[in-house]
C-alpha positions, 0 to 999 in steps of 0.5 A: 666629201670634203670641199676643195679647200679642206683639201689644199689645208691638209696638204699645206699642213704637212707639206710645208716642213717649214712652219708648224702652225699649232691649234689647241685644244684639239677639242672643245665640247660646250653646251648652248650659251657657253663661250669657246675659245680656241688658240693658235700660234701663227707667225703672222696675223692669222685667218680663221676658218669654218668648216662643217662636216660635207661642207666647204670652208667659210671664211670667218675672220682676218686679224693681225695684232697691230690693226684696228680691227678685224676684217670679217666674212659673210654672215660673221661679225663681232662680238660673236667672233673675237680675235685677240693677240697674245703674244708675239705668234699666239692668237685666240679666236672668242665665240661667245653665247655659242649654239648648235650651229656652231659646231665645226672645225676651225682652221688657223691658216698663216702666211709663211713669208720664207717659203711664199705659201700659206700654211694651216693648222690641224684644227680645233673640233668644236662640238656644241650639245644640248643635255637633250641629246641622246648617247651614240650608238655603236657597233664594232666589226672585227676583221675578216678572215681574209684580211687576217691571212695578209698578217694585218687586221682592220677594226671597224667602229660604226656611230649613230648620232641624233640630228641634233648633234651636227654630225660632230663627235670626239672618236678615239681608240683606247687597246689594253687601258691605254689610248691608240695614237696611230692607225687610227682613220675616222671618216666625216659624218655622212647624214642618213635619210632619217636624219641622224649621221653615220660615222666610220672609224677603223683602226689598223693592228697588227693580226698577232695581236688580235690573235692574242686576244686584247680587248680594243675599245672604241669610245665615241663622246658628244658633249656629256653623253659617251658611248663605247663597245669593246672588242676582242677575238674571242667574244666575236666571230670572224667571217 
């Protein structure tokens, strides 16, 4: 369950229709000891944000081009953490010598002056390895029957990953060699008592495509290790 917080980001990102706050990449994978660096366009100086999956936004950082310096939360400090002004709206957030901890999603958050409220990006997932993790384990279930007389189909992707993998991962869809961009809903980790995390991904289709039979491939990466299953109707059964 996401916190509070996270709540409201999702909100004010699409409620706002006024300023578009723009995080990239969407993704950055590194190894232990390596530098991130993550950029966002903001009309004014932004705020950064940590968030690690089940648990609460941290606040990281404030930083506008003209201070002197930048204003941090609890437990964060330069030069871990570095902001840097780009251009007039772009801003980059450095975290240097990174480590497992560190993996989380960080959210830019601006101030838009024209309509009085903040407004967030979507987030860079920052995912933090060591070559000693294992590959995620995967499992695809196809739709029900039921599901499929309602003319709408549900593919679910189930992962296991190692403890060491924070619980973040990149998970996409990929339907006939090419990438799905919609219909697509990933939930957040959720640890298991054997300490691993469980993630759920489900993608939403058409049941006429299923029923042509196109192959549906569910790719999970962590770091260098990537993982995935296909799917189709005729290689399965469906209950």
């Amino acid at each position: 369950m996401l916190g509070t917080l996270c709540t409201l980001i999702t909100a004010l990102t699409y409620v706002s229709g006024v300023t578009v706050v723009t995080q990239k990449p969407p993704v950055v994978t590194l190894r232990k000891g390596e530098t991130a660096t993550m950029d966002c366009s903001a009309i004014a100086g932004p705020r950064w944000y940590k968030q690690i999956p089940g648990g609460v936004p941290q606040f990281i950082l404030n930083y506008y081009h003209s201070w002197s310096a930048a204003t941090y939360g609890s437990g964060f400090s330069s030069p871990k953490f570095t902001p840097t002004y780009q251009s007039q709206s772009d801003y980059r957030l450095t975290i240097t010598n990174v480590e497992e901890g560190d993996s989380a999603v960080y959210y830019c958050q601006t101030w838009d002056d024209s309509v009085k409220e903040w407004v967030f990006g979507q987030g860079t997932k920052l995912i933090v390895t060591s070559s000693s993790l294992s590959p995620p384990v995967l499992t695809v279930f196809p739709p029900s029957s039921a599901e499929l007389q309602s003319n709408t189909a549900t593919l679910v992707c189930l992962s296991i990953l190692p403890s060491g993998s924070k619980g973040f991962a990149d998970v996409s869809w990929v339907s006939g060699g090419s990438p799905v961009s919609s219909g697509i809903s990933t939930s957040t980790a959720v640890q298991k008592p054997d300490q691993t995390f469980q993630i759920s991904s489900y993608l939403a289709i058409q049941a006429s495509d299923w029923n042509m039979d196109k192959v549906y491939t569910c790719k999970v990466s962590l770091g260098s290790q990537t993982s995935e299953k296909n799917i189709k109707k005729s290689n399965c059964h469906t209950e």
